[in-house]
C-alpha positions as CSV (number, residue, x, y, z in Angstrom):
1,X,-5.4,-17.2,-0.5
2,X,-6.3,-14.3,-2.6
3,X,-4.0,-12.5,-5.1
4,X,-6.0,-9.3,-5.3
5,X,-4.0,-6.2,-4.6
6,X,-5.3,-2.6,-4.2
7,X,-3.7,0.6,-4.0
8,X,-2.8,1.8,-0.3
9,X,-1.2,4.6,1.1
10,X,2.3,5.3,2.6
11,X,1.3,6.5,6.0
12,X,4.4,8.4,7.2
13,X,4.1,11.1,8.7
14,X,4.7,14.3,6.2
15,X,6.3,16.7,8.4
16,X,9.5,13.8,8.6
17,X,8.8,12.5,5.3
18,X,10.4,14.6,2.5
19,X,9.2,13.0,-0.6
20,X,5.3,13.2,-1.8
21,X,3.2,10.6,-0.4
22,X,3.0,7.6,-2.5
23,X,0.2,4.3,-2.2
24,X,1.6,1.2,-1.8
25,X,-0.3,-2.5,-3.3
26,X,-1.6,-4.6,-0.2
27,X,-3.3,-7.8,-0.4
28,X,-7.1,-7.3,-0.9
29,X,-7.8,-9.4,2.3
30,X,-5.7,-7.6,4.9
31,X,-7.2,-4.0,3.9
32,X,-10.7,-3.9,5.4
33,X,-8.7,-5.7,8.8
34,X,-6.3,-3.1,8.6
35,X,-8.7,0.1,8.2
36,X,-11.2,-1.9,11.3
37,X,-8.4,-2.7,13.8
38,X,-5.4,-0.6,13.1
39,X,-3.5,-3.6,12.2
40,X,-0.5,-3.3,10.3
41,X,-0.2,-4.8,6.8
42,X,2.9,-5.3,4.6
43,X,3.0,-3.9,0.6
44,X,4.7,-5.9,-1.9
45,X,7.8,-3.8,-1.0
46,X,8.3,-4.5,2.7
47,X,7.0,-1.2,3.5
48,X,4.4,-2.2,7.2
49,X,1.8,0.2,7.8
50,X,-1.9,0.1,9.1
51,X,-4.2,1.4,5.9
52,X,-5.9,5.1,6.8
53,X,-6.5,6.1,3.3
54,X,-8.0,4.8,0.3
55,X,-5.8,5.6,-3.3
56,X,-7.7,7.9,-5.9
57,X,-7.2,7.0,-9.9
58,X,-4.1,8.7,-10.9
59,X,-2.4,8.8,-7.6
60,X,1.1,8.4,-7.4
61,X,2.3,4.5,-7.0
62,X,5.7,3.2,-5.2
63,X,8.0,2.4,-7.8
64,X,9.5,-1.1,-5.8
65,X,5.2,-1.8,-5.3
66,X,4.9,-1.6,-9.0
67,X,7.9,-3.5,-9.5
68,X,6.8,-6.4,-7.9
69,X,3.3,-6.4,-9.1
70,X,4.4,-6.6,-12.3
71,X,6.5,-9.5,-12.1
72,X,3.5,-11.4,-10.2
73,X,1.5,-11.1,-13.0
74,X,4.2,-13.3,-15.4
C-alpha cells in the first residue's frame, strides 16, 4: 500500500460552487485509475471526486487536506 499523495483538484462545478477551486491530496495509486476510468477517489478530507485536473506549483490546497497530511507525516 503506497503513502504517496499528490495534489488533485476539487471538481465541483464553479457556477454552484462559491469559493475558488481548491486541489485536494489523493493517494498516488488511485490517480492514474481515476483520470482512465472516471472512477471516483477520496482526498484525505472525505471530499469523493473522479480526478480531471492535474494541480500546478503554487495552487491553492484544501485546508482539512493539508491538515491531515501533515499529521501523517509524524
Amino acid at each position: 500500500m503506497s503513502t504517496e499523495i499528490l495534489e488533485r483538484p476539487d471538481v465541483r462545478d464553479s457556477s454552484t460552487d462559491q469559493g475558488p477551486e481548491v486541489f485536494h491530496y489523493v493517494k498516488k495509486n488511485k490517480i492514474a485509475e481515476s483520470a482512465v476510468m472516471g472512477t471516483m477517489v477520496e482526498a484525505l478530507c472525505g471530499e469523493v471526486f473522479p480526478v480531471t485536473k492535474s494541480a500546478k506549483p503554487g495552487s491553492p490546497v484544501c485546508e482539512p487536506c493539508k491538515e491531515v497530511y501533515a499529521q501523517l507525516k509524524k
